[in-house]
C-alpha atoms as an extended CHARMM CRD file, in Angstrom:
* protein
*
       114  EXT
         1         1  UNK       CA            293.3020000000       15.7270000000      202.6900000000  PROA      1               0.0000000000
         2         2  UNK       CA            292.8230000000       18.6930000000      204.4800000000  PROA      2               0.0000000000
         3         3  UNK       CA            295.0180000000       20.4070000000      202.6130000000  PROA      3               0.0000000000
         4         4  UNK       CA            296.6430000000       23.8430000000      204.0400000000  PROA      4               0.0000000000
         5         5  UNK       CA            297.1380000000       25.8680000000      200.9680000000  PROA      5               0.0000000000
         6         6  UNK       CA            300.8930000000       26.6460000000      200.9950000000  PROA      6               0.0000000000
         7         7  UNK       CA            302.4810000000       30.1800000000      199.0430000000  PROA      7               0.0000000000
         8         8  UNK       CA            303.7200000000       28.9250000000      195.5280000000  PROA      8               0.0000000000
         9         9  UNK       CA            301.9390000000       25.5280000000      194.8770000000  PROA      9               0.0000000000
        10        10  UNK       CA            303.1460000000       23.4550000000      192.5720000000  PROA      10              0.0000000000
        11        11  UNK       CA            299.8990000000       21.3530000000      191.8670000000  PROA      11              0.0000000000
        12        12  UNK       CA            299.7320000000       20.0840000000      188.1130000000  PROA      12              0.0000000000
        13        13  UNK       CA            304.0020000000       19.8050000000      188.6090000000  PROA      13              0.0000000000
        14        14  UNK       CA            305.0850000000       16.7370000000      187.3920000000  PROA      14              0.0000000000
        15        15  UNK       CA            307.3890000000       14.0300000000      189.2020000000  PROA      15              0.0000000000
        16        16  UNK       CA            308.8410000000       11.4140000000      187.5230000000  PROA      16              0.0000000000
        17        17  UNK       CA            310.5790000000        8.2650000000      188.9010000000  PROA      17              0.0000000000
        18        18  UNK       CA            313.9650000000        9.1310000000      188.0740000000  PROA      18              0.0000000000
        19        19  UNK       CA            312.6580000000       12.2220000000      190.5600000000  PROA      19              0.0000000000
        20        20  UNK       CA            311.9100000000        9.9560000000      193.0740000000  PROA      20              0.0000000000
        21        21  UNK       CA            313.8980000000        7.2720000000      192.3940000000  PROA      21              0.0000000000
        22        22  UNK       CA            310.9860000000        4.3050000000      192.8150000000  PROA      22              0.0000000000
        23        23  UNK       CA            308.3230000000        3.4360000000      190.3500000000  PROA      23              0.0000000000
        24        24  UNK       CA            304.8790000000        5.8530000000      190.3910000000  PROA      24              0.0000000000
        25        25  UNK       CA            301.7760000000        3.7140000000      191.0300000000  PROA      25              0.0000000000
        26        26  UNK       CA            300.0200000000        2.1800000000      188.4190000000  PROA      26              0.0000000000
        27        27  UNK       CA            297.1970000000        4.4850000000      189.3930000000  PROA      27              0.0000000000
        28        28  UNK       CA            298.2060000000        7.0030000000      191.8930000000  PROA      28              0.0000000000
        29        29  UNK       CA            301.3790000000        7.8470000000      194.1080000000  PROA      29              0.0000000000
        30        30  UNK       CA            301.3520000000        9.6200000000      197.3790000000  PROA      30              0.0000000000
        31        31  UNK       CA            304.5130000000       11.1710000000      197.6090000000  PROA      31              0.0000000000
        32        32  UNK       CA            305.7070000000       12.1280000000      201.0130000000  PROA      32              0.0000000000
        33        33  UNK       CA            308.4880000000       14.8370000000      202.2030000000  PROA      33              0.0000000000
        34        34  UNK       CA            309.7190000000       13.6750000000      205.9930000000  PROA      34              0.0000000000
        35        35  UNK       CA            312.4760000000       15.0130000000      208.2710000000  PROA      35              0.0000000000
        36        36  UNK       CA            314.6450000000       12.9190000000      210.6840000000  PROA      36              0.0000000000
        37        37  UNK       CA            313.4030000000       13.9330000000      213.6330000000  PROA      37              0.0000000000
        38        38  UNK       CA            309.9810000000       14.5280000000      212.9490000000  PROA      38              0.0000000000
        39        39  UNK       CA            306.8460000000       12.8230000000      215.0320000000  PROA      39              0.0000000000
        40        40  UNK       CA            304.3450000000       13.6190000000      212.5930000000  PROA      40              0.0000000000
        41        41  UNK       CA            306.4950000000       12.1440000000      209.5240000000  PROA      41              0.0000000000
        42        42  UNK       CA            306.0400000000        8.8930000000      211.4590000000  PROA      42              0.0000000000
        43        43  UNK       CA            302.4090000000        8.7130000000      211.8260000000  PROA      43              0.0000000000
        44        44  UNK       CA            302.2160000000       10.0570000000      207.9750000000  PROA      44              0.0000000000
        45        45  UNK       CA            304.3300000000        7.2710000000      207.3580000000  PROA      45              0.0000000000
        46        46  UNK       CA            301.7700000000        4.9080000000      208.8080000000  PROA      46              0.0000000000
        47        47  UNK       CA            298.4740000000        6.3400000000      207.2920000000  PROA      47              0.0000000000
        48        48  UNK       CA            299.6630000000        6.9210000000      204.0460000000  PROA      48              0.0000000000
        49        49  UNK       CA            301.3640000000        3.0420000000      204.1940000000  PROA      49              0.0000000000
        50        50  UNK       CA            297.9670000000        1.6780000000      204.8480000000  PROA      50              0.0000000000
        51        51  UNK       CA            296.5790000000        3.5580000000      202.4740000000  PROA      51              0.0000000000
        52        52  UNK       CA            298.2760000000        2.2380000000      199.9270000000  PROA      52              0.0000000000
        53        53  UNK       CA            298.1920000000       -1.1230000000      201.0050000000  PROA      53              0.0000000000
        54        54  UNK       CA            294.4450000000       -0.5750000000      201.1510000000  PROA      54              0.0000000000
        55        55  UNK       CA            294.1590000000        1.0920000000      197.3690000000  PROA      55              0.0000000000
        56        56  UNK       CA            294.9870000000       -1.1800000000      194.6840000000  PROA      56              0.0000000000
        57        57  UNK       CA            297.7400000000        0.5880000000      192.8020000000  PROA      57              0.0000000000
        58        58  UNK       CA            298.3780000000        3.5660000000      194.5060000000  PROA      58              0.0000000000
        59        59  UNK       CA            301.9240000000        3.2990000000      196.0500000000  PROA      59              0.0000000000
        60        60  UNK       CA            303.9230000000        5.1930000000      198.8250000000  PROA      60              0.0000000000
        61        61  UNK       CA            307.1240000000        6.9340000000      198.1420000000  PROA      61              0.0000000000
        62        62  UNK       CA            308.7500000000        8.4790000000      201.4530000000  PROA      62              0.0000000000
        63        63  UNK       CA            311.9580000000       10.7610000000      200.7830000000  PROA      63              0.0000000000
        64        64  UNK       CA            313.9890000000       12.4130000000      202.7520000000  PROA      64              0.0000000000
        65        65  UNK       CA            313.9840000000       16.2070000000      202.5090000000  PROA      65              0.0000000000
        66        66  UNK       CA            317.2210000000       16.9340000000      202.9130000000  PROA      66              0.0000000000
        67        67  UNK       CA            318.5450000000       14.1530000000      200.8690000000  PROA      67              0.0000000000
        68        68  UNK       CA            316.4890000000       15.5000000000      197.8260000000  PROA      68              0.0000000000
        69        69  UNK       CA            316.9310000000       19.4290000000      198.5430000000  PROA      69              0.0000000000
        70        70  UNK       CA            316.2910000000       20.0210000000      194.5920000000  PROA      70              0.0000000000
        71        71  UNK       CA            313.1000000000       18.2960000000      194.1900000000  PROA      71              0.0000000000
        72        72  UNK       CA            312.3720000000       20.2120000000      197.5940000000  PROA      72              0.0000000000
        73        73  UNK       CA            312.9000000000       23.6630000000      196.0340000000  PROA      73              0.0000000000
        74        74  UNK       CA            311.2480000000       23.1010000000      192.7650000000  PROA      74              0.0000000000
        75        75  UNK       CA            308.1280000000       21.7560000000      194.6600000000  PROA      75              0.0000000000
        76        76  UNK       CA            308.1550000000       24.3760000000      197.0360000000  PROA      76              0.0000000000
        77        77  UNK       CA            308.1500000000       22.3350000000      200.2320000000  PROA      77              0.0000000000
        78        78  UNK       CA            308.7070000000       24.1390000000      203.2000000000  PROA      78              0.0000000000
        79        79  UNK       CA            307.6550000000       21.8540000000      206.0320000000  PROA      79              0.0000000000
        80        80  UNK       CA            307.6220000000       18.3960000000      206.8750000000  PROA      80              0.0000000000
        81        81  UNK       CA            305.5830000000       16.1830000000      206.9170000000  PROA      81              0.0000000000
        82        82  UNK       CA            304.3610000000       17.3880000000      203.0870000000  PROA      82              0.0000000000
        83        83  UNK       CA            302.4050000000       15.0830000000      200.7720000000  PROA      83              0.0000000000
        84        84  UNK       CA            301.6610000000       15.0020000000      197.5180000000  PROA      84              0.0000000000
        85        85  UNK       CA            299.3140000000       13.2070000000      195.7320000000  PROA      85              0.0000000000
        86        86  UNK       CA            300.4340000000       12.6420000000      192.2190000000  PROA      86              0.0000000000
        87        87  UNK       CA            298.0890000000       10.4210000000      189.5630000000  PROA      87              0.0000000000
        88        88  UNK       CA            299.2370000000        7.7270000000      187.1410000000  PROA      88              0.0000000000
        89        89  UNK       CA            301.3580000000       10.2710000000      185.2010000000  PROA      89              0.0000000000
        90        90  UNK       CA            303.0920000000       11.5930000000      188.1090000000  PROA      90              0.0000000000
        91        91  UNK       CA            301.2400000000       15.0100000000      187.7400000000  PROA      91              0.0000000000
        92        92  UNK       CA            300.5560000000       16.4730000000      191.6500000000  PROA      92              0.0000000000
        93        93  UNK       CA            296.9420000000       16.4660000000      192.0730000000  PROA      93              0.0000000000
        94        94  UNK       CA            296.4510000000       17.7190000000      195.5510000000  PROA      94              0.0000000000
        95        95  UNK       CA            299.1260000000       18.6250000000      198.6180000000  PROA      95              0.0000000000
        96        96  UNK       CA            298.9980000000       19.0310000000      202.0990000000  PROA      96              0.0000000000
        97        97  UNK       CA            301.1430000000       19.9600000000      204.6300000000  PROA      97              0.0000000000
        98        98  UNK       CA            301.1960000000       17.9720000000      208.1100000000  PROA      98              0.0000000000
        99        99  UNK       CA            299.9040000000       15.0110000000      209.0870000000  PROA      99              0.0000000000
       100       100  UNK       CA            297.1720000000       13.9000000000      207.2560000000  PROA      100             0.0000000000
       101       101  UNK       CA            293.8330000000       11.3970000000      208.4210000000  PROA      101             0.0000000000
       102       102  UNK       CA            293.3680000000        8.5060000000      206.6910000000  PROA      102             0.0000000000
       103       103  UNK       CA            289.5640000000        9.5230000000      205.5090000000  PROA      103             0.0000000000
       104       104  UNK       CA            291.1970000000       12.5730000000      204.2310000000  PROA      104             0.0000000000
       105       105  UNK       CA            294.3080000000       10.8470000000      201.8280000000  PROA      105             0.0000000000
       106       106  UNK       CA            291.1580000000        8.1530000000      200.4220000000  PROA      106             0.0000000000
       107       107  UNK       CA            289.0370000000       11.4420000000      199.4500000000  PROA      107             0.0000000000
       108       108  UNK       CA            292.0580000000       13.2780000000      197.8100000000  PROA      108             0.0000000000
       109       109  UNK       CA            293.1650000000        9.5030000000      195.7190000000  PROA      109             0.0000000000
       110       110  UNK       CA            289.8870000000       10.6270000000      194.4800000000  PROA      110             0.0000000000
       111       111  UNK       CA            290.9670000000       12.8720000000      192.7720000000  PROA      111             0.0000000000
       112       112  UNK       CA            294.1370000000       11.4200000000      191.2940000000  PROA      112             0.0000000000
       113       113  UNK       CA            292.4190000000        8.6410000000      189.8300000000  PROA      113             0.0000000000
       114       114  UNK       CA            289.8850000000        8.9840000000      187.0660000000  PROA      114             0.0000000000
């Protein structure tokens, strides 16, 4: 991903599922922050979703930011769409803020999993 280095990031946090409330991928998870009324949130939505559908065990969690304003502040996220990638442990890899291309999310999995 493209990723726009953001003040404060949190890569090498880890998020759990009681965090997210859903399961981490058996291999990777790419975790995404969205807003109501956000465009780009839906067409995150719709890359990372194929992504994962493409990528054997890499699943897509989608919370809402205001619903989850702790997680929020410890991860720093200040804009929506954010994604992070986290790996099998739940450890965040890479992040990027904005709407991501789909070359972009396959190249940072890369990272996740080893």
């Amino acid at each position: 991903m493209r990723a726009r280095r953001e003040e404060g990031e949190q890569v090498g946090e880890t998020v759990g599922p009681d965090d997210l409330g859903a399961e981490l991928g058996e291999k990777a998870t790419l975790l995404q922050f969205s807003s109501a009324f956000c465009a780009p949130c839906r067409a995150t939505r719709r890359v990372l979703g194929e992504v994962s559908q493409m990528v054997e065990g890499v699943a897509h969690v989608e919370l809402d930011a205001e619903a989850h304003l702790d997680l929020v502040r410890r991860l720093n996220v200040v804009r929506t769409p954010t994604v992070l990638v986290l790996d099998a442990a739940g450890r965040v890899v890479r992040r990027a803020a904005g709407a991501p291309r789909k070359p972009d999310v396959i190249a940072a999995l890369g990272e996740a999993i080893t």
